[in-house]
N, CA and C atoms as a LAMMPS dump frame, in Angstrom:
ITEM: TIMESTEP
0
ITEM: NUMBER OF ATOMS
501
ITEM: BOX BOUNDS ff ff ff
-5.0000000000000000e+02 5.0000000000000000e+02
-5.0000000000000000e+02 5.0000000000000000e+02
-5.0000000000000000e+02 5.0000000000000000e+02
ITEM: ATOMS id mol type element x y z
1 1 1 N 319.614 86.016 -286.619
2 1 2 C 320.219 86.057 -287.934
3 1 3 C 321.292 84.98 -288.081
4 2 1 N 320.99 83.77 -287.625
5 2 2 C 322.192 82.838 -287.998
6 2 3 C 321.445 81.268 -288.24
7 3 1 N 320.884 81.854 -289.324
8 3 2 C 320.382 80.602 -290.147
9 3 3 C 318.815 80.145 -289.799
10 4 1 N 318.312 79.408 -289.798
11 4 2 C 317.169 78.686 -289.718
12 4 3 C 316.743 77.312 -288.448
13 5 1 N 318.268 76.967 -289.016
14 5 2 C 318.103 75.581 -288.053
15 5 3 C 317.501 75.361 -286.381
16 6 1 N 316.775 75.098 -286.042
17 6 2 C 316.234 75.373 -284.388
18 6 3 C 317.276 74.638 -283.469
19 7 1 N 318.596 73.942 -284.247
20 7 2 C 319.965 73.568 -283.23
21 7 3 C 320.291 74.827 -282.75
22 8 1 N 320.156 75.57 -283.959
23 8 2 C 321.191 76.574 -283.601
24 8 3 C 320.673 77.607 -282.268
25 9 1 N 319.622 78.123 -282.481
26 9 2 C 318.929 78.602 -281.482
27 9 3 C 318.43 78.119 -279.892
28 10 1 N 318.452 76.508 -279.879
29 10 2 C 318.281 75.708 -279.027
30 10 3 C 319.513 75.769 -278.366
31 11 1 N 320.474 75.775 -278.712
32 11 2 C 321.645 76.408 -278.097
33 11 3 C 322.007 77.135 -277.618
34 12 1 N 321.768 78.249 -278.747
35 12 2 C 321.395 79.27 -277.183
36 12 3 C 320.898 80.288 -276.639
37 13 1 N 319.569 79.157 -276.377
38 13 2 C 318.763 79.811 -275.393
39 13 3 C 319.598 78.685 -274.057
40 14 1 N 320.12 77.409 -274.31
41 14 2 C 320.741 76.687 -272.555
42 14 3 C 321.969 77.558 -272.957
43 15 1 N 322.691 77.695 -273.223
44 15 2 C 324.251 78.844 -273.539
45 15 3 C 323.97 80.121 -272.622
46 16 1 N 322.433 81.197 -272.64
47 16 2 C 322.491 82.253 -272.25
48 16 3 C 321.938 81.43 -270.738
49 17 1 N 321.064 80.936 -270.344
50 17 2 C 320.052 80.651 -269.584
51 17 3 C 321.024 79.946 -268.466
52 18 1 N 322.367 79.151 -269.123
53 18 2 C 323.345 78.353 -268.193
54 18 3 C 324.079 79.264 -267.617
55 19 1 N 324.226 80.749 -268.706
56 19 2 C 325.133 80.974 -268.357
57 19 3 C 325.069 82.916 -266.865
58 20 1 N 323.801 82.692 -266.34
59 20 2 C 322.981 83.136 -265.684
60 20 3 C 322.055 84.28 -266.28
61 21 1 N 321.65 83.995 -267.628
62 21 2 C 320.654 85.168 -268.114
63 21 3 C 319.292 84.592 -267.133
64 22 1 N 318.026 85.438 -267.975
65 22 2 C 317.129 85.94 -266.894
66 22 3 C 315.721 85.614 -267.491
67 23 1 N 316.019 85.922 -269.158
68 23 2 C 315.217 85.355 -269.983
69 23 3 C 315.587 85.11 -271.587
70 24 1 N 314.796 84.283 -272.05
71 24 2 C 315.388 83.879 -273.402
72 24 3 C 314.227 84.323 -274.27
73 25 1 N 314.473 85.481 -275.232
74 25 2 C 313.238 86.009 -275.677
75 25 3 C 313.904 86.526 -277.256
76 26 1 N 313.885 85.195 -277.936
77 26 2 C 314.396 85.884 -279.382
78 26 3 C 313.456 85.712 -280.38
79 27 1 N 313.342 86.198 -281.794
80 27 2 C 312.314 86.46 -282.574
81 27 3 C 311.887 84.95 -283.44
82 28 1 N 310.843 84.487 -283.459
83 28 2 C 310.27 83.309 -283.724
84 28 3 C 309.889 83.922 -285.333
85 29 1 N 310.515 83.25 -286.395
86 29 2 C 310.128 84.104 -287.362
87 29 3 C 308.768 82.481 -288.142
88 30 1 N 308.17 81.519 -287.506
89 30 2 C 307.355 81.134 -288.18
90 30 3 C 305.773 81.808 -287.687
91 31 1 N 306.126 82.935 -287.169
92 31 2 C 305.211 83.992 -287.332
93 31 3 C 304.618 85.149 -287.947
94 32 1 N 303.849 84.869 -288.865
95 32 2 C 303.883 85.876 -289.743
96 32 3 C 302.095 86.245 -290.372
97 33 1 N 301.968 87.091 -291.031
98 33 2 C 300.731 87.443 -291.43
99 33 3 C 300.352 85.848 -292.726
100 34 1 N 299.175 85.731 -291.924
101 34 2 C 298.431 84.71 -292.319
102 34 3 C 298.775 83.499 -291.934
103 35 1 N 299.842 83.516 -290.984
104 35 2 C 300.674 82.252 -290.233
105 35 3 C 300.577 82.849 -288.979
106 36 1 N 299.997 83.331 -288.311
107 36 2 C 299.699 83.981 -286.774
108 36 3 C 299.443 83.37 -285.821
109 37 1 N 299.277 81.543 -286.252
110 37 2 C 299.661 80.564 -285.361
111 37 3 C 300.419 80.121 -284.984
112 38 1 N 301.754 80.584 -285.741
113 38 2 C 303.021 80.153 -285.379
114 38 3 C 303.29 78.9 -286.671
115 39 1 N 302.724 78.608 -287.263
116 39 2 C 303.063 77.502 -288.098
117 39 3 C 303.558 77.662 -289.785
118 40 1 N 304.144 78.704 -289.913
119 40 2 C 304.735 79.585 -290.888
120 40 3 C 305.926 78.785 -290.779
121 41 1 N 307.158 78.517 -292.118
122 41 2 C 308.265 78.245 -292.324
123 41 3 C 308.959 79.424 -292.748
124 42 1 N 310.377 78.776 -292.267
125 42 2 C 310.912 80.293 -292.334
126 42 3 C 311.212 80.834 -294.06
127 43 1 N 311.219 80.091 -294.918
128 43 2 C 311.229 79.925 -296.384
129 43 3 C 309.676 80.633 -296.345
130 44 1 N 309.495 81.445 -296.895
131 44 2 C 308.077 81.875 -297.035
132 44 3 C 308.496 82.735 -297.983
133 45 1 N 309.46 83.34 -298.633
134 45 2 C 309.691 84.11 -299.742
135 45 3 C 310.325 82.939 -301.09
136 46 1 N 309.606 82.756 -302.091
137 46 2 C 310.106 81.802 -302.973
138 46 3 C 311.358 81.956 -302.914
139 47 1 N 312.813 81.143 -302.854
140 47 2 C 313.492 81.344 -302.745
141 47 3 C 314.702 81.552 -301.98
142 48 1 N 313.686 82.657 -301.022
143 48 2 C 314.449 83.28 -300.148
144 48 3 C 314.139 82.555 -298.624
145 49 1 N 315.404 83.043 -298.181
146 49 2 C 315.178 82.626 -296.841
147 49 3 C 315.142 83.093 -295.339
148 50 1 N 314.731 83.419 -294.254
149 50 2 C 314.332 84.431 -293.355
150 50 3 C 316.064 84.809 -292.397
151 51 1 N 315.81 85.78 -291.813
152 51 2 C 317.278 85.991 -291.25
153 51 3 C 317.245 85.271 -290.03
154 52 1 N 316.406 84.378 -289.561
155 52 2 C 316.331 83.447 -288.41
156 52 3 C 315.285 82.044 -288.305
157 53 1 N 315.169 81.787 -287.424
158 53 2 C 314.368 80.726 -287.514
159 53 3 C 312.959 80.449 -286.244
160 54 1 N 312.871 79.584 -286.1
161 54 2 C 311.572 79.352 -285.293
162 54 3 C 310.879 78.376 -285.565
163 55 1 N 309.776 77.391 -285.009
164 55 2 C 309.056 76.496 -285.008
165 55 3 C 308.263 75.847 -284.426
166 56 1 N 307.229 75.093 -284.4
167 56 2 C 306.814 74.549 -282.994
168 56 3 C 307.534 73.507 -282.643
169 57 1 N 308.626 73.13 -283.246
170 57 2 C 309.254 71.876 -282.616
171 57 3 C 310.39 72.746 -281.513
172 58 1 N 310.58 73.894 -281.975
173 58 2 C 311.755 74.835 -281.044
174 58 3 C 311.235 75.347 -279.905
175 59 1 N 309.991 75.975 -280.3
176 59 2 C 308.691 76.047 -278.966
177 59 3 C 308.396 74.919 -277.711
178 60 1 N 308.511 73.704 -278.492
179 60 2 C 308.202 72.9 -276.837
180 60 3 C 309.851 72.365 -276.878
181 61 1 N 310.945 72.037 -277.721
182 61 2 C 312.274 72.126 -277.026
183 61 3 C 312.425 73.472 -275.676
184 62 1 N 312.438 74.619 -276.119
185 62 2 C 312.064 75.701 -275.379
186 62 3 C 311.493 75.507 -273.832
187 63 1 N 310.967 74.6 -274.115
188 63 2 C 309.637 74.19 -272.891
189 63 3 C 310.338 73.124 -272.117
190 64 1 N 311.593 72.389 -272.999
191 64 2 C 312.087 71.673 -271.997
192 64 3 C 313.247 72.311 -270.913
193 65 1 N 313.461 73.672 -271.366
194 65 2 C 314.699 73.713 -270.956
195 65 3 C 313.711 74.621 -269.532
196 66 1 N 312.925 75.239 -270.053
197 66 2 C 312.152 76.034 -268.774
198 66 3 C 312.037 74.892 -267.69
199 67 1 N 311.373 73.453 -268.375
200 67 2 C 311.266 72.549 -266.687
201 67 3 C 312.699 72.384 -266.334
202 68 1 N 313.413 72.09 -267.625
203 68 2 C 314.958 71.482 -266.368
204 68 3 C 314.742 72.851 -265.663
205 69 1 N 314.715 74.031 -265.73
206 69 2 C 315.269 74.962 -265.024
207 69 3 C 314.656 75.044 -263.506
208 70 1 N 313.057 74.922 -263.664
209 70 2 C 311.82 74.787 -262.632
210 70 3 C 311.99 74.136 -261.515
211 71 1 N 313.697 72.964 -262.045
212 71 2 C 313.272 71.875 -260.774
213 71 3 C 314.705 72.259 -259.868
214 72 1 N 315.19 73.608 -259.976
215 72 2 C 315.943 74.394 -259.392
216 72 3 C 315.693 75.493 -258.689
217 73 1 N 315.915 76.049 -257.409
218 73 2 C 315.181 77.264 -256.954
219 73 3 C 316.643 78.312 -257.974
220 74 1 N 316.529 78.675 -258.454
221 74 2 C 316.901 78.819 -259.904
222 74 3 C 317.381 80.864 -259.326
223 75 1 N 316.655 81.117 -258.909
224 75 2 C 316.637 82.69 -258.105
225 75 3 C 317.948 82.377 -257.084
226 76 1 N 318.051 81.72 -256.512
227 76 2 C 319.259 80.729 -255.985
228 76 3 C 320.969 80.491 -255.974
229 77 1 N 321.013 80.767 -257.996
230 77 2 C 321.61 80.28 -258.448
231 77 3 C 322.451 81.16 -259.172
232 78 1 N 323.609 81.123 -259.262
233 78 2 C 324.904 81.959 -260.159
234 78 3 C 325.849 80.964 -261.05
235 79 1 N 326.164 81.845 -261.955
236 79 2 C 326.877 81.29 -262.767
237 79 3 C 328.305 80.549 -262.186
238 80 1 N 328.511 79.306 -262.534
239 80 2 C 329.689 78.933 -261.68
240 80 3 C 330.862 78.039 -262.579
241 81 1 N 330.681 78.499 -264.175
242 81 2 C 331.474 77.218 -264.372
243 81 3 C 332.995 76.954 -264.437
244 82 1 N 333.203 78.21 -263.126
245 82 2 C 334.243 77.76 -262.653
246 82 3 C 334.294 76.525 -262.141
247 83 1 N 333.698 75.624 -261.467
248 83 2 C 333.496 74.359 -261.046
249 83 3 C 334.167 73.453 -261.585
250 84 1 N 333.663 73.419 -263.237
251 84 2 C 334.254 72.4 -263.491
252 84 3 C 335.368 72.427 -263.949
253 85 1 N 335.993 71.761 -263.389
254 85 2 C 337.099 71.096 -263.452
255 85 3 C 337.895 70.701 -264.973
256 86 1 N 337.255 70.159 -265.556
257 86 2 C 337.918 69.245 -266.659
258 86 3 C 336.29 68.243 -267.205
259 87 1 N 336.316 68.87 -268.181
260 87 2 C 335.159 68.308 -269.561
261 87 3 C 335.447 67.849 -270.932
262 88 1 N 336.265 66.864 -271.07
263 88 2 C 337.235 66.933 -272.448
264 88 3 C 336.215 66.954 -273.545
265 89 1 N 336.977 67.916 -274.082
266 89 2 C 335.971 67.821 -276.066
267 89 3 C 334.663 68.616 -275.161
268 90 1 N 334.173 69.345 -274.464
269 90 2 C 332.862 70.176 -274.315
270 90 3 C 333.115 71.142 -273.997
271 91 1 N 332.253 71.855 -274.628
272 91 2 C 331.763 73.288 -274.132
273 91 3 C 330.809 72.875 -272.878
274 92 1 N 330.768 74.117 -271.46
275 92 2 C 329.929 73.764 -270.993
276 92 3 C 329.441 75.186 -270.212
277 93 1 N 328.385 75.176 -269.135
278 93 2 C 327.621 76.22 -268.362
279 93 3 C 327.178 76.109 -267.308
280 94 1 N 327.447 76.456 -266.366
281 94 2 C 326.901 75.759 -264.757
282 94 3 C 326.444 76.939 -264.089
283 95 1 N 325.462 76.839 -263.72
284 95 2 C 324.352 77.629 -262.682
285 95 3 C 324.408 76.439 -261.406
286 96 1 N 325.308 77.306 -260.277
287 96 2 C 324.824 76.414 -258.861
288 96 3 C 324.424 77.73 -257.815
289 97 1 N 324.006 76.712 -256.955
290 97 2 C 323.592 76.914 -255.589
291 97 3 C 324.621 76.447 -255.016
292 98 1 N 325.807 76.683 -255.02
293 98 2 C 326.832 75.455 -254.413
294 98 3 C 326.602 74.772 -253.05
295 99 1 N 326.937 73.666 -252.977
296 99 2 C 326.56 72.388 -251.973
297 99 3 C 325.19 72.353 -251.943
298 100 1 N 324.347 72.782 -252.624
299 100 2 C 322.952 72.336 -252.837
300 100 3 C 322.479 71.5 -254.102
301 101 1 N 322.683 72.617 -255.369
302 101 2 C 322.291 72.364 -256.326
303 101 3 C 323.157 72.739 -257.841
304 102 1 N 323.135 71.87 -259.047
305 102 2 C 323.928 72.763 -260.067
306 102 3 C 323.448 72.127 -260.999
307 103 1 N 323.232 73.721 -262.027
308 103 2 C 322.55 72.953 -263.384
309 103 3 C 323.473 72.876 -264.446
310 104 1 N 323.841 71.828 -265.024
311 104 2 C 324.88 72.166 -266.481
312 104 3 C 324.463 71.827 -267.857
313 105 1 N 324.758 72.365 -268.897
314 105 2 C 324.655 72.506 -270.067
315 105 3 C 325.981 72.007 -270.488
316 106 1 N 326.15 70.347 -271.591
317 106 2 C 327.13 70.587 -272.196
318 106 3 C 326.789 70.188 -273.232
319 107 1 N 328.164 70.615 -274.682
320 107 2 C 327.637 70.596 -275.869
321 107 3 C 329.176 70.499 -276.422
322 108 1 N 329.064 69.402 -277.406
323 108 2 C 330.486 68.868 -278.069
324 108 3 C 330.98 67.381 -278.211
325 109 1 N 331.972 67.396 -277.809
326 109 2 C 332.306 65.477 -278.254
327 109 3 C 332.493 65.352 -276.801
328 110 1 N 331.506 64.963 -276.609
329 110 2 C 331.362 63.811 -274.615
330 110 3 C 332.022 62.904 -274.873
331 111 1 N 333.062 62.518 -274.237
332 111 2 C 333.407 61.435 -273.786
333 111 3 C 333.219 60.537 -271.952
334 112 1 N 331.928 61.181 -272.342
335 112 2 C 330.909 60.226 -270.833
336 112 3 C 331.234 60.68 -269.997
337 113 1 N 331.677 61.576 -269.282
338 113 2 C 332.163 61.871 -268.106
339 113 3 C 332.73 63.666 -267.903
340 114 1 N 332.673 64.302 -266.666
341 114 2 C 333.16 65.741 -266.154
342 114 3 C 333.664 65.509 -265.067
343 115 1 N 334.036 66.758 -264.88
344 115 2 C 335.227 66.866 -263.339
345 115 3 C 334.82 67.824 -262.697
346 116 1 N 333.737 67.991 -261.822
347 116 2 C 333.25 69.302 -260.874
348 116 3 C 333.579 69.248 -259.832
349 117 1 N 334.115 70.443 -259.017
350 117 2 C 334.497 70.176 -257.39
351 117 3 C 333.035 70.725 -256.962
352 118 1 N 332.802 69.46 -255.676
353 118 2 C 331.735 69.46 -255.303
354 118 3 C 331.992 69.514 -253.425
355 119 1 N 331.467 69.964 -252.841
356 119 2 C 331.312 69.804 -251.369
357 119 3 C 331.161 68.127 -250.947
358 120 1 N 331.691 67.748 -250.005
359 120 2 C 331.932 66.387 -249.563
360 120 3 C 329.5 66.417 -249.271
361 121 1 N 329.451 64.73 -250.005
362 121 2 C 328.212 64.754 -249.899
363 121 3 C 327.35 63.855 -250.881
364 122 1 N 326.624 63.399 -250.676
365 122 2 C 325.744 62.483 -251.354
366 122 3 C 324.866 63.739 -252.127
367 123 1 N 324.725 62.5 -253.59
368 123 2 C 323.781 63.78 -254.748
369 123 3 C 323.295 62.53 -255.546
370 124 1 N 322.235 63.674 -256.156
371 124 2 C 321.334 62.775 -257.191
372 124 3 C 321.717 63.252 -258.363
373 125 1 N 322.194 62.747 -259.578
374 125 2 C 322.936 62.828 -260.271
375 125 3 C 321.92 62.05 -261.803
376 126 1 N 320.948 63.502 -262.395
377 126 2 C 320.011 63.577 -263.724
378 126 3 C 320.408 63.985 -264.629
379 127 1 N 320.522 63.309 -266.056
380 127 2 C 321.21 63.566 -267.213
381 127 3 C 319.537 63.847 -268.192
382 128 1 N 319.769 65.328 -269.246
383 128 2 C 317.901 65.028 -269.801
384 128 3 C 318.798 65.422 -271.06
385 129 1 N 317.787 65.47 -272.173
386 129 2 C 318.206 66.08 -273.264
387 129 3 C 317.668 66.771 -273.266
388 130 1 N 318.016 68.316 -273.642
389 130 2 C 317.66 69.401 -274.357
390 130 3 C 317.219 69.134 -275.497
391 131 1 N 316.357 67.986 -276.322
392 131 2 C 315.907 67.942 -277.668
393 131 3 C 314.667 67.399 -276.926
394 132 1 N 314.815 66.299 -276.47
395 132 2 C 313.262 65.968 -275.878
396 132 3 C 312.912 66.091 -274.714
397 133 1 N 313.731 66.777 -274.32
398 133 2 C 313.47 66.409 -272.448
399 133 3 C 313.156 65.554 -271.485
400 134 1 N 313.474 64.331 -272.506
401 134 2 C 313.652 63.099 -271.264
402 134 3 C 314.72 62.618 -270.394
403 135 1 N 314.206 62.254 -269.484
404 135 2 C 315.346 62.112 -268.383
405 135 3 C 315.81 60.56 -269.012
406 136 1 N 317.465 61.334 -269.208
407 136 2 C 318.125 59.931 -269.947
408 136 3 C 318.617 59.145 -269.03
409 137 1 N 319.342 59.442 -267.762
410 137 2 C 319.959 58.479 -267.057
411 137 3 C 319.833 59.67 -265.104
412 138 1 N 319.875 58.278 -264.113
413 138 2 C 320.011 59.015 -262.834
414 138 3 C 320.655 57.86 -262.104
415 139 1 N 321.389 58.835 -261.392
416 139 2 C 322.348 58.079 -260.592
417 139 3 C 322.468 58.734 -259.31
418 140 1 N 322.715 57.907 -258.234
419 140 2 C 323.873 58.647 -257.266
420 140 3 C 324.795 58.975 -257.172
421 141 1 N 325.694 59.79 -256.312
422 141 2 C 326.89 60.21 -256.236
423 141 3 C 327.372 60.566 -254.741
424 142 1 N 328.627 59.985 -254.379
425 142 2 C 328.956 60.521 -252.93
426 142 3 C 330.079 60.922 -253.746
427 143 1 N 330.624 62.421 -253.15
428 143 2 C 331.465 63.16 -253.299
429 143 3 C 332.113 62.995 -251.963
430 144 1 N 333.824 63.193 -251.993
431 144 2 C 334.402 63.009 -250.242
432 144 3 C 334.987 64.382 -250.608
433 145 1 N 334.069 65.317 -251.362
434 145 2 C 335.1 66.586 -251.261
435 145 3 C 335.888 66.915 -252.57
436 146 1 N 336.147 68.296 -253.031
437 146 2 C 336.657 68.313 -253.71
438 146 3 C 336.652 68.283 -255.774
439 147 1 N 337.716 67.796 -256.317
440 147 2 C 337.138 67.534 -257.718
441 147 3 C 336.633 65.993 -257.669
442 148 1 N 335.384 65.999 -258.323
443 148 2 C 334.553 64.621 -257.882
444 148 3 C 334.232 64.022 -259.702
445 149 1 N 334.496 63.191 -259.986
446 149 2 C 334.725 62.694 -261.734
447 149 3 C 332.851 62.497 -261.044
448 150 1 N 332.421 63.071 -262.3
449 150 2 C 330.441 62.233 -262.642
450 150 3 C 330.7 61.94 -264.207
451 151 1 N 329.962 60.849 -264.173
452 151 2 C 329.462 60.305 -265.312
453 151 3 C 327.942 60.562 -266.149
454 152 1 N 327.873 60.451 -267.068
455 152 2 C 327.327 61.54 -267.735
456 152 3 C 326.792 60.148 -269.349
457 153 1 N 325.788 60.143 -269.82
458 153 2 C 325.66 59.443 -270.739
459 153 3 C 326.603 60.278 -272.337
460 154 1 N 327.157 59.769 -273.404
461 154 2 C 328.102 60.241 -273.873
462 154 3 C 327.636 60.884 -275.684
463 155 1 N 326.335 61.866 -274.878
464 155 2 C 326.073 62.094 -275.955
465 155 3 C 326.352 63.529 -276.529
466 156 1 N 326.409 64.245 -277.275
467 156 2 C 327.176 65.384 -277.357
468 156 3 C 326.367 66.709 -277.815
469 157 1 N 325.057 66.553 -276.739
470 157 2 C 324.417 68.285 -276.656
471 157 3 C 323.422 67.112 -275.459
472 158 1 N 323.869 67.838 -273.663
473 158 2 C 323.39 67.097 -272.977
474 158 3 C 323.157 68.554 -271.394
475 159 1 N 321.847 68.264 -270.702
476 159 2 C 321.38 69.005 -269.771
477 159 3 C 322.089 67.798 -268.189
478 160 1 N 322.711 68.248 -267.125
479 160 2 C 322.738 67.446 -266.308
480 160 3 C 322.672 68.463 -265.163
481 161 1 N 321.69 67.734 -264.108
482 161 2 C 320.972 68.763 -262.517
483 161 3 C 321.676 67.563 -261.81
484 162 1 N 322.24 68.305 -260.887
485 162 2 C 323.228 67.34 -259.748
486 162 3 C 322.217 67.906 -258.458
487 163 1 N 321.551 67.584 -257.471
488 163 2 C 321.014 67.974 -256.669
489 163 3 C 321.915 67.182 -254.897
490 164 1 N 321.801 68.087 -254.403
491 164 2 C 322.15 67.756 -252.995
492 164 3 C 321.454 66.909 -252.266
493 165 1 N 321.688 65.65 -251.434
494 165 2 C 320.534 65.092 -250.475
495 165 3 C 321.714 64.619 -249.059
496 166 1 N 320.339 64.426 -248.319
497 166 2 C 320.961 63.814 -247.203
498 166 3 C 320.059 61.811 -246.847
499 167 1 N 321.266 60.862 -247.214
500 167 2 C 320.628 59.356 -247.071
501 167 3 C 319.935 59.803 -245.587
């Protein structure tokens, strides 16, 4: 019941999902009698307009956030965003494995960069969007411990998986 727009909902489903839910299962309203394919708008009453939203463009967004999640042993993982440190201008959500793995969700005015304390350690460091799910930027990272600044492309509704390795 909060509007139509598939931002809004795309939100949060990474909001609950970051923030260690289990599943994201809310009502797709471009489903409807004689639209049972899913390809119904939510405007389907002249006029009027539905108490939520849905789409197939929200359906495979949806689909991106399931792979970022996939490439995490995700069963693994607790809510941690105690971590970070300092995110100016974002909201954010972190699911880690700490010193392994951590998934974050942020959303707001990025100014390119976060502050997570991380275990001393080399990481692979993947920025995707939650709109298309392409992997926008990857980097390395050696952490010597501690709060470790990552950089982050500076866009302001962004998925980033920090993964653990050994060179």
């Amino acid at each position: 019941f909060a509007g139509i727009a598939d931002s809004t909902y795309l939100k949060q489903a990474w909001t609950f999902m970051l923030n260690g839910g289990g599943i994201f299962n809310n009502l797709d309203y471009s489903f409807y009698v004689g639209k049972e394919d899913g390809t119904g708008t939510a405007n389907r009453v002249k006029g009027e307009e539905s108490p939520g939203g849905g789409s197939k463009e929200l359906r495979q967004q949806l689909r991106h956030l399931r792979s970022f999640l996939e490439q995490f042993n995700f069963i693994e993982m607790r809510p941690a965003a105690c971590l970070v440190f300092h995110a100016p201008g974002l909201e954010y959500y972190c699911l880690a494995n700490a010193g392994k793995e951590y998934a974050l969700y942020f959303d707001g005015r990025n100014q390119g960069y976060f502050i997570i304390d991380l275990p001393r350690g080399n990481y692979k460091v993947s920025a995707y969007s939650p709109v298309t799910g392409k992997v926008l930027e990857t980097h390395n990272l050696k952490s010597l411990g501690g709060n470790t600044k990552v950089k982050m492309p500076a866009l302001d509704h962004i998925a980033i998986g920090i993964v653990g390795y050994r060179p």
